[in-house]
BASE-115621 format. One record per residue (C-alpha): x, y, z; residue number from 0. Coordinates in pm, whole numbers. Each point is the difference from the previous one (the first is absolute). Layout:
! residues N
(rec (X,Y,Z),NUM);
...
! end
This chain:
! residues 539
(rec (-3266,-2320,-10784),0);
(rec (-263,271,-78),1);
(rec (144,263,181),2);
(rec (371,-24,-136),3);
(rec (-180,67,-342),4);
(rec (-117,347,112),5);
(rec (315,121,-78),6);
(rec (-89,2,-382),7);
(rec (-256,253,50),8);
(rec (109,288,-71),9);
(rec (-33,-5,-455),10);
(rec (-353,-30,-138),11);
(rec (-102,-278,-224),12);
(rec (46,117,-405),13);
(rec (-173,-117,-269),14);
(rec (-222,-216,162),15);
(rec (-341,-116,-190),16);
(rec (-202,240,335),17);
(rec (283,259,53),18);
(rec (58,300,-258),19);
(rec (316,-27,-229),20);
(rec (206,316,190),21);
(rec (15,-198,324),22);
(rec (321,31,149),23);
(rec (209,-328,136),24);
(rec (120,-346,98),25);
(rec (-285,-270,-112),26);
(rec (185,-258,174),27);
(rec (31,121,331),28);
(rec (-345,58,-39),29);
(rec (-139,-329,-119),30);
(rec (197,-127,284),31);
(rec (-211,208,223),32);
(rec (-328,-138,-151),33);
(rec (95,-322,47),34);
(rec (71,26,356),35);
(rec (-362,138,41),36);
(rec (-151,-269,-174),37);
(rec (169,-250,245),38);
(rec (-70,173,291),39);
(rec (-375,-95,0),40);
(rec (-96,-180,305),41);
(rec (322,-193,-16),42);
(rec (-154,-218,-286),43);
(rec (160,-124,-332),44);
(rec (-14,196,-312),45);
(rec (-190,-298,-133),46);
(rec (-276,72,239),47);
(rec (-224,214,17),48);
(rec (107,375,29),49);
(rec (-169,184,316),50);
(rec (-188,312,-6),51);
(rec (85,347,136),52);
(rec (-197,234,137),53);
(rec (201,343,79),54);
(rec (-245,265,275),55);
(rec (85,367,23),56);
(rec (-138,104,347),57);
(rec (-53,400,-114),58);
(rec (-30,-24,-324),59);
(rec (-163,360,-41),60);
(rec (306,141,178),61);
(rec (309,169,-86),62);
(rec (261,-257,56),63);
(rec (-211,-236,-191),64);
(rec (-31,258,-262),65);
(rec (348,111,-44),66);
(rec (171,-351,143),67);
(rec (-156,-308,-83),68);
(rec (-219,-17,-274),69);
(rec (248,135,-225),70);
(rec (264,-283,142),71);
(rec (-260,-261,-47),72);
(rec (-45,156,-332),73);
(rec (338,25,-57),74);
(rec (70,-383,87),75);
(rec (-348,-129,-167),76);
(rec (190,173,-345),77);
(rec (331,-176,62),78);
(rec (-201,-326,7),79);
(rec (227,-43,347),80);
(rec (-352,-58,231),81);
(rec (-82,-383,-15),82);
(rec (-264,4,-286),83);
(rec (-406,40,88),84);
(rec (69,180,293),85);
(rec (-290,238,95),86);
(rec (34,301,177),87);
(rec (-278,131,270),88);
(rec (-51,340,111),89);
(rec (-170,64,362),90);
(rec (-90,304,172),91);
(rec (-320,225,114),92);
(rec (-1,182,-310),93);
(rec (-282,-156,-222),94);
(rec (198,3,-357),95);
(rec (2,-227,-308),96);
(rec (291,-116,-187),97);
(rec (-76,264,-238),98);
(rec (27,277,217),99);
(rec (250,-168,203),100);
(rec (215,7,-331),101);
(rec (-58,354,-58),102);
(rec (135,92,341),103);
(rec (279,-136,-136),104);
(rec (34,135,-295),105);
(rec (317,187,38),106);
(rec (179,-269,188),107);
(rec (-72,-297,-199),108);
(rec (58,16,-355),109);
(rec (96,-139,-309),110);
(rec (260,69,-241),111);
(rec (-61,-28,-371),112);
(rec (-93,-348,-89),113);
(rec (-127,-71,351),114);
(rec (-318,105,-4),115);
(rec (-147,-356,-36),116);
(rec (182,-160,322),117);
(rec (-79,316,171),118);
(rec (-374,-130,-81),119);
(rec (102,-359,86),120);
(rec (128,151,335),121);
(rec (-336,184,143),122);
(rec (-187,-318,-118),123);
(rec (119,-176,227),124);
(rec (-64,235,278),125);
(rec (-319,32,197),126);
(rec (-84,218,289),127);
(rec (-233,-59,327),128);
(rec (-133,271,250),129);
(rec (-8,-57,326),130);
(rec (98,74,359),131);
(rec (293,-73,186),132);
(rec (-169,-110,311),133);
(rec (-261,-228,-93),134);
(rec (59,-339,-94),135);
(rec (-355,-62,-240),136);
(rec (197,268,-240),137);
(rec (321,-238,-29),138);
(rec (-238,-291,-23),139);
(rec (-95,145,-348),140);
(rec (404,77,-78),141);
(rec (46,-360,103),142);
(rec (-309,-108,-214),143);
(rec (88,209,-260),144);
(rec (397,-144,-13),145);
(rec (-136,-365,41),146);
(rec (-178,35,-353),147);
(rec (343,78,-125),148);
(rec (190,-263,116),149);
(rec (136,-368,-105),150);
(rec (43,-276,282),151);
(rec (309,125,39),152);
(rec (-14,371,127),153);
(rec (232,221,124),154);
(rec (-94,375,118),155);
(rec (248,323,71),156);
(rec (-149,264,207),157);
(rec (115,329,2),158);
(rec (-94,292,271),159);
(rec (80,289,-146),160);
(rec (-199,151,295),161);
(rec (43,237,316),162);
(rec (137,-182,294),163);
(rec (-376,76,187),164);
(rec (-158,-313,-167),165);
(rec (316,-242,-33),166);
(rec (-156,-232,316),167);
(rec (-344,68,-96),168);
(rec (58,-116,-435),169);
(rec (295,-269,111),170);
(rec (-276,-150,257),171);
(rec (-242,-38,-295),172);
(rec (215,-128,-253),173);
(rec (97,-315,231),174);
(rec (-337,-23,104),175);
(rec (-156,-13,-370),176);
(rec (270,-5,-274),177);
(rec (262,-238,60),178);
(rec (55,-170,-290),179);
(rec (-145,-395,79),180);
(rec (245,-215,-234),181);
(rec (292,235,-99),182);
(rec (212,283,136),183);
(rec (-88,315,173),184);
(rec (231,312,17),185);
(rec (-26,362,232),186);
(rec (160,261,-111),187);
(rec (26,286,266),188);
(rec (72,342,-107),189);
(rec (223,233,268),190);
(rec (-48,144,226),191);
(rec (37,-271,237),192);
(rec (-137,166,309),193);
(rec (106,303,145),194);
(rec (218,-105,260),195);
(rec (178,-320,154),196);
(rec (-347,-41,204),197);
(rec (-273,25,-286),198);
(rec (267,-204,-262),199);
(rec (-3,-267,254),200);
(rec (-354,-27,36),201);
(rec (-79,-15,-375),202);
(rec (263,-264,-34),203);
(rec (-170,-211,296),204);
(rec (-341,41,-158),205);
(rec (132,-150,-335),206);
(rec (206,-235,127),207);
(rec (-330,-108,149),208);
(rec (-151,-60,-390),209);
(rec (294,-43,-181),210);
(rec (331,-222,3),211);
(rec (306,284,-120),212);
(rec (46,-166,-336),213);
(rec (-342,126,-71),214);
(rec (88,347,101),215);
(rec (168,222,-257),216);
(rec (48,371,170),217);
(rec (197,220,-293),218);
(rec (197,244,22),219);
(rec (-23,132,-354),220);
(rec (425,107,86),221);
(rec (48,-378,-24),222);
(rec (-89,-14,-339),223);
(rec (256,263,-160),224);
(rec (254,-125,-268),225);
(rec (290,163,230),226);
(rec (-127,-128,333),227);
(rec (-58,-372,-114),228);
(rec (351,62,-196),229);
(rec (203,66,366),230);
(rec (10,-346,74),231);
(rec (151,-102,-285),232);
(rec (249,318,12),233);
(rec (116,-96,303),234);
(rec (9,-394,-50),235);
(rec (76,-50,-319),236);
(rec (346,206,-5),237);
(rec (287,-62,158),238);
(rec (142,354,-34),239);
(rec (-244,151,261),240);
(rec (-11,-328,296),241);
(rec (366,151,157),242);
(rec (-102,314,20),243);
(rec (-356,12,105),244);
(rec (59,51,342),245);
(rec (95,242,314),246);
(rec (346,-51,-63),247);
(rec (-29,225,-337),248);
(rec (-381,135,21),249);
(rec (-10,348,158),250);
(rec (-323,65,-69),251);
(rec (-366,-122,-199),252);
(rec (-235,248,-81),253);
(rec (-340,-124,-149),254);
(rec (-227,273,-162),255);
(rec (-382,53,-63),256);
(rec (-72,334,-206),257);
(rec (-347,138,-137),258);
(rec (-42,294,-197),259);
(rec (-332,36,82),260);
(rec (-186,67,307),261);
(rec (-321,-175,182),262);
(rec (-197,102,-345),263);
(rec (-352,70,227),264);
(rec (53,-316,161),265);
(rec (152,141,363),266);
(rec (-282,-95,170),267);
(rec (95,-371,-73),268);
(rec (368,51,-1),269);
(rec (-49,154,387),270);
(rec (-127,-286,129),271);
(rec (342,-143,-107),272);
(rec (270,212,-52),273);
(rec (333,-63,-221),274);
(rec (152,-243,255),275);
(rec (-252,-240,-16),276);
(rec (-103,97,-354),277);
(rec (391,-71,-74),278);
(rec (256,-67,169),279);
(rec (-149,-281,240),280);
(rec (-104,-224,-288),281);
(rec (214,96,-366),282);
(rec (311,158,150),283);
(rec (52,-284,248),284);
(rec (-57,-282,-268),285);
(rec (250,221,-159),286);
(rec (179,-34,328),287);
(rec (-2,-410,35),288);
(rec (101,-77,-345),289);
(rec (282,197,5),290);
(rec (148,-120,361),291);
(rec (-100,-358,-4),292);
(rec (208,-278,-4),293);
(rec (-2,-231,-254),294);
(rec (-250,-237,14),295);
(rec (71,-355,-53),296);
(rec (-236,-17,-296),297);
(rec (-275,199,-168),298);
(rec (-279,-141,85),299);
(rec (-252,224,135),300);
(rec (72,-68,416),301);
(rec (362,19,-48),302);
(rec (35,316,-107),303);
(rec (-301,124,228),304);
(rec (149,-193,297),305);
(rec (352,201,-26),306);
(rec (-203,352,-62),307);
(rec (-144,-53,336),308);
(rec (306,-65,175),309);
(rec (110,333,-147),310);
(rec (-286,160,154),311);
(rec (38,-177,322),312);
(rec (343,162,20),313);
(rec (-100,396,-42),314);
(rec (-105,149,323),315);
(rec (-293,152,45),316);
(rec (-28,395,-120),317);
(rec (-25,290,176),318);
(rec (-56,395,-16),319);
(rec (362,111,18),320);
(rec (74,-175,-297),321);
(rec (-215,114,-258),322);
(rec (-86,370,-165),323);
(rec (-361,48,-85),324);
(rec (-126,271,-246),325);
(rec (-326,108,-141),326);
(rec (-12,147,-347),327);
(rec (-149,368,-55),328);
(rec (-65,200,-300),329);
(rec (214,161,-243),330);
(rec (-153,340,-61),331);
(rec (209,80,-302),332);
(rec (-78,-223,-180),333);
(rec (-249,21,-295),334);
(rec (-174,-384,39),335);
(rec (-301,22,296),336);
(rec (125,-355,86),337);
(rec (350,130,110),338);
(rec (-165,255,217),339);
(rec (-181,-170,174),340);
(rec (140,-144,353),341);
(rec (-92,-274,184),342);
(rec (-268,169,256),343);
(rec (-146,184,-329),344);
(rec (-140,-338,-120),345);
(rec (-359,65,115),346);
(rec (30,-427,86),347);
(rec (240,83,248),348);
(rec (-140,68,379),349);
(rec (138,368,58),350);
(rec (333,-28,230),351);
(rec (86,-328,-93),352);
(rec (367,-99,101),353);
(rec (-6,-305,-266),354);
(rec (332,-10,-115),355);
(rec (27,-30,-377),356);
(rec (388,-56,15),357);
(rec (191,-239,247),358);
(rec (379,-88,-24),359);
(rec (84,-262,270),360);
(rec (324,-175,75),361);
(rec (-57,-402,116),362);
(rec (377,-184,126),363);
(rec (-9,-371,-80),364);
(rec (152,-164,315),365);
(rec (179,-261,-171),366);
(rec (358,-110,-83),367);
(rec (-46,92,-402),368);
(rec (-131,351,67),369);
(rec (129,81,373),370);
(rec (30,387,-44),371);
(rec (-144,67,-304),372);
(rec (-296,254,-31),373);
(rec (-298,-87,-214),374);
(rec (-166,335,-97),375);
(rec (-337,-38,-107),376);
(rec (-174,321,-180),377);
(rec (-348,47,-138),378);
(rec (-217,323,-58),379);
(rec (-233,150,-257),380);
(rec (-3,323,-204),381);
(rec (416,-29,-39),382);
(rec (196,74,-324),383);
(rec (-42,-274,-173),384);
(rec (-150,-371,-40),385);
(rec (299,-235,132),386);
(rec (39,-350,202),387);
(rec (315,-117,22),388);
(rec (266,-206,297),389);
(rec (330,190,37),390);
(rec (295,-160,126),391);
(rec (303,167,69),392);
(rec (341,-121,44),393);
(rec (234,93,242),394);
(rec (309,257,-108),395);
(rec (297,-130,-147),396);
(rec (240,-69,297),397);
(rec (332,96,-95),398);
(rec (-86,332,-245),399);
(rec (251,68,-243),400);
(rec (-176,208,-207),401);
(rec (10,325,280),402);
(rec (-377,33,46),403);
(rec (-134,-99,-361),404);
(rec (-192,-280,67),405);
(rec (-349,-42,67),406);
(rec (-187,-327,179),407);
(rec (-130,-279,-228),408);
(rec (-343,-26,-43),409);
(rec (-190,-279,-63),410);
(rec (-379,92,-126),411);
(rec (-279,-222,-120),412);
(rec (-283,259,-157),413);
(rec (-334,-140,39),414);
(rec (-204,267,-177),415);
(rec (-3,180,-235),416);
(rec (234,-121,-274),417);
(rec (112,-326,179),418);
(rec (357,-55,-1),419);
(rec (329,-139,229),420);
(rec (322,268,13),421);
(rec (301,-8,180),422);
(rec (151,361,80),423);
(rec (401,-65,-75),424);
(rec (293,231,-5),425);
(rec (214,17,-302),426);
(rec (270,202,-169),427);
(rec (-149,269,-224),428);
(rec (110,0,-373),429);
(rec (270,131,-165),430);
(rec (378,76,163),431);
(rec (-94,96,333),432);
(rec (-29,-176,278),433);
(rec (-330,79,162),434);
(rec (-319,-168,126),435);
(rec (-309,-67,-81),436);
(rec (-302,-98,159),437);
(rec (-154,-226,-289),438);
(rec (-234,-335,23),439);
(rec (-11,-362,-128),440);
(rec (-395,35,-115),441);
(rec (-291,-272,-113),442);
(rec (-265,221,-83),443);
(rec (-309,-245,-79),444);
(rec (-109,225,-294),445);
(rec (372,-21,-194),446);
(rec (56,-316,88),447);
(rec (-346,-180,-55),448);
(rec (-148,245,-252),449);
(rec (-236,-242,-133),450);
(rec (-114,-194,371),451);
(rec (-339,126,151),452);
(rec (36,-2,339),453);
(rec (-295,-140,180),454);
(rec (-217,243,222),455);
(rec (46,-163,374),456);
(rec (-367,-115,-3),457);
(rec (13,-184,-304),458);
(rec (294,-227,170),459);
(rec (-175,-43,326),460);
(rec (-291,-63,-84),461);
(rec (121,-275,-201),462);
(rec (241,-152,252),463);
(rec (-362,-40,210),464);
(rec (-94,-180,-294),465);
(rec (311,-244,-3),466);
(rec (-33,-8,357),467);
(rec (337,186,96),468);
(rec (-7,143,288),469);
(rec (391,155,-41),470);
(rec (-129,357,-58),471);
(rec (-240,42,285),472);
(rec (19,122,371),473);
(rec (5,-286,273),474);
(rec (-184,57,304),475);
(rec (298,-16,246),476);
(rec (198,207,-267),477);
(rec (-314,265,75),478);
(rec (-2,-68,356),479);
(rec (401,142,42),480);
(rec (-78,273,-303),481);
(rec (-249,162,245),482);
(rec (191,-72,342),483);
(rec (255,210,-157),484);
(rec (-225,302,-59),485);
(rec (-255,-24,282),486);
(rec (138,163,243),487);
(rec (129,327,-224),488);
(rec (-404,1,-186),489);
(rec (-130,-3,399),490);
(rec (251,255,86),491);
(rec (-95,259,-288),492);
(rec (-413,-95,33),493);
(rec (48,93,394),494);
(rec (196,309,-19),495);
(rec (-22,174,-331),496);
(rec (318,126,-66),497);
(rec (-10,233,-236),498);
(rec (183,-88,-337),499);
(rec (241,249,-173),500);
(rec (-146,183,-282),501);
(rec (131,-49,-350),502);
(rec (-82,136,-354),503);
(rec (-179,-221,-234),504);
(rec (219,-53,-262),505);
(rec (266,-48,197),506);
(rec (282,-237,138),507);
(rec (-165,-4,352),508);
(rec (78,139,318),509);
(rec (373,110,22),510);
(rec (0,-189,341),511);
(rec (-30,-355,-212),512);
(rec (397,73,-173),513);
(rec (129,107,353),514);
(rec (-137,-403,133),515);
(rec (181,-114,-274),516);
(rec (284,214,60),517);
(rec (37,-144,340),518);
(rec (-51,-330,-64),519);
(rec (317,2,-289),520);
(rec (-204,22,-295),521);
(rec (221,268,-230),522);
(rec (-170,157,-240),523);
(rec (270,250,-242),524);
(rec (-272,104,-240),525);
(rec (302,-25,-262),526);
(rec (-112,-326,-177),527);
(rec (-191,101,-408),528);
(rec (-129,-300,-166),529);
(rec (24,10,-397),530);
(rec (-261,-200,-235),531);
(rec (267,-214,-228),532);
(rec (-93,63,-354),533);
(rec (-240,-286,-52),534);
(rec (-141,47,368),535);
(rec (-336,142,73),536);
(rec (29,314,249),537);
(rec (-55,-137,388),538);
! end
């Protein structure tokens, strides 16, 4: 099963004849891997003749390509964990050659000491074509170009790391000039998925037109986190949380989205968008599904995507009267230029804009597991501090004995920074007295795993589109609920502006967000103070 050997990725390779000697990790789980990969050719034997891959970066000049995927190709080229031979095309207007396409990325991709070789091996087996991305002669020379590559056997990823303006235009092109003739070929489809339940649903008809959905990979880069693949097995591989996880001793689940930044001279982009469909529609709902499914009757990639839709299916849609929006401004005392400047000082930004750059939103989940429960959803940029994390919080104790000591349980799976799974407990405090304490049961990924290297999310995407899992990736009814959901409130803030509640960057975002949470039995005490154990990196 090539997919079931994914989990072994997460330790490097060390000591390996290619790899440097300070690697980090678990050489079995990753031999494993690169077995998998070498069976996964064209469904032939490993007596056979291995096929080819050819990997295209739509955009290669740009940012995400930059910052994102050449240094994860990189990154998985080094582990030896991308089947071998593969060679990687970049495509965009630019006219660049490898060399200067490597110097772009000069502070993205490097190598460590005693890497600089592969790190050679790795840009030779790049190349790079200019062209257009609505003429079909220039992806007659990409096609050309990868043909001259290639073994009988060929298999071809494509990537678009590019705006959502030319998706039907490039997409068009590629099936009409680059499908790969005797092996597999592979889309993956970088968010945002339309703007709305009306232009998502056209851009799924027009590739449903080219391509069958196991072709189709759209990420969600969310998917790809240690902590959110690690919820499913939380939930369904222990039997201490099954009883419990449930309206019957759930009061509340909060799921959080924090920047520390702010639009960074992008606002002009980000307005087009705004933090609910920048956020909350697409990572915070994932967040969302995973945590409220039921269990699925296996993991194979439909299973567990079949029972995240039915979730979705079950959460009305949203409206105006549930949600606070906000809209950072400037903090004029303080000393860095970024942290005064506001939103509508970004030159990017049109002047008045009522693009809300925080949104907290409560969804219900009309089902008999969740029947009453809120599901507080809350995203925004230029906050106090960089955090992702799913909250759940237990009912009180029924019964108290303890006249007013105790505090709700919390459950809370961190998914950045400092990855790690803590239960909030009372307990009696040391000593002869009989007091309590608020305290936690903590896995902190850094104590616990000190020597594991966690995986960026794009390195284990972008090789389950290599194995062909599709487990990780957004279905096209799962996106047709996601935006049914949201519709309504994006039309309802596009058509009458209302203006969002000012808050300071730096932040914890508009006062109004704790009084929603307030009402919808989310307690927050403020009393809780977690301490680093001795051997414990600080959170």
């Amino acid at each position: 099963q090539a997919y079931n050997c994914l989990i072994h990725f997460y330790k490097r390779m060390p000591n390996s004849k290619d790899a440097p000697s300070d690697c980090e990790g678990n050489p079995e789980g990753l031999q494993l891997l690169r077995d998998s990969l070498e069976l996964e050719c064209c469904n032939i034997s490993k007596s056979s003749v291995l096929a080819s891959h050819v990997f295209v970066v739509f955009g290669a000049s740009g940012d995400l390509a930059r910052k994102k995927i050449y240094p994860t190709l990189w990154a998985l080229f080094r582990d030896r964990l991308i089947p071998q031979g593969t060679r990687v095309f970049g495509y965009a207007r630019s006219k660049l050659t490898v060399s200067q396409l490597r110097e772009k990325c000069a502070d993205t991709v490097k190598a460590k000491k005693g890497e600089e070789d592969l790190l050679d091996q790795f840009w030779a087996a790049n190349k790079y074509v200019a062209g257009s991305y609505n003429d079909t002669a220039d992806l007659d020379v990409l096609a050309k170009e990868m043909g001259a590559e290639e073994k009988d056997c060929a298999n071809r990823l494509f990537y678009l790391a590019l705006p959502p303006s030319v998706f039907k235009q490039i997409t068009s092109m590629i099936k009409a000039c680059c499908m790969s003739p005797t092996g597999w070929t592979r889309v993956i489809v970088e968010k945002p998925f339309g703007k709305d339940s009306t232009s998502s649903a056209d851009l799924s008809r027009h590739l449903k037109e080219l391509f069958h959905e196991e072709q189709l990979y759209r990420i969600d880069h969310y998917l790809g986190k240690e902590m959110v693949q690690n919820l499913l097995s939380l939930r369904f591989g222990n039997m201490i949380f099954g009883p419990t996880w449930n309206r019957d001793s759930i009061a509340s689940v909060k799921i959080t989205f924090k920047e520390p930044f702010g639009t960074k001279g992008r606002g002009g982009y980000f307005d087009e968008f705004g933090i609910i469909r920048d956020v909350m529609q697409n990572h915070l709902v994932q967040l969302l599904c995973l945590t409220a499914m039921e269990k699925p009757v296996s993991t194979s990639p439909d299973d567990i995507r079949d029972e995240k839709v039915k979730v979705l299916k079950s959460v009305p849609a949203l409206s105006l009267s549930s949600c606070v929006l906000g809209q950072y401004e400037g903090d004029p005392a303080s000393e860095d230029p970024d942290v005064r400047m506001g939103y509508l000082d970004d030159p990017t930004v049109p002047p008045g804009s009522t693009c809300p750059t925080f949104a907290a939103a409560v969804l219900k989940i009309n089902n008999e597991r969740w029947d009453g429960v809120p599901f507080m959803l809350k995203c925004g940029k230029a906050l106090n501090e960089r955090k992702a994390e799913v909250r759940i919080q237990y009912k009180d104790v029924p019964g108290d004995i303890f006249n007013g000591g105790t505090v709700r349980n919390e459950l809370v799976i961190r998914v950045q920074p400092n990855e790690s799974v803590y239960v909030k407990v009372m307990t009696k405090t040391p000593g002869m007295s009989f007091n309590l304490q608020e305290t936690e049961l903590d896995l902190t990924y850094k104590s616990r795993y000190r020597d594991a290297r966690l995986p960026e999310a794009y390195e284990r995407l972008i090789l389950d589109v290599f194995v062909g899992s599709q487990m990780h990736f957004v279905r096209s009814d799962e996106l047709a609920e996601a935006w049914r959901i949201f519709t309504p409130l994006l039309h309802t803030i596009e058509k009458d502006k209302p203006q969002p509640i000012k808050y300071k960057y730096g932040s914890r975002g508009p006062a109004e967000a704790d009084t929603l949470a307030m009402q919808n039995n989310f307690n927050y005490t403020g009393r809780y103070k977690w301490t680093a154990p001795a051997h414990s990196p600080k959170k």
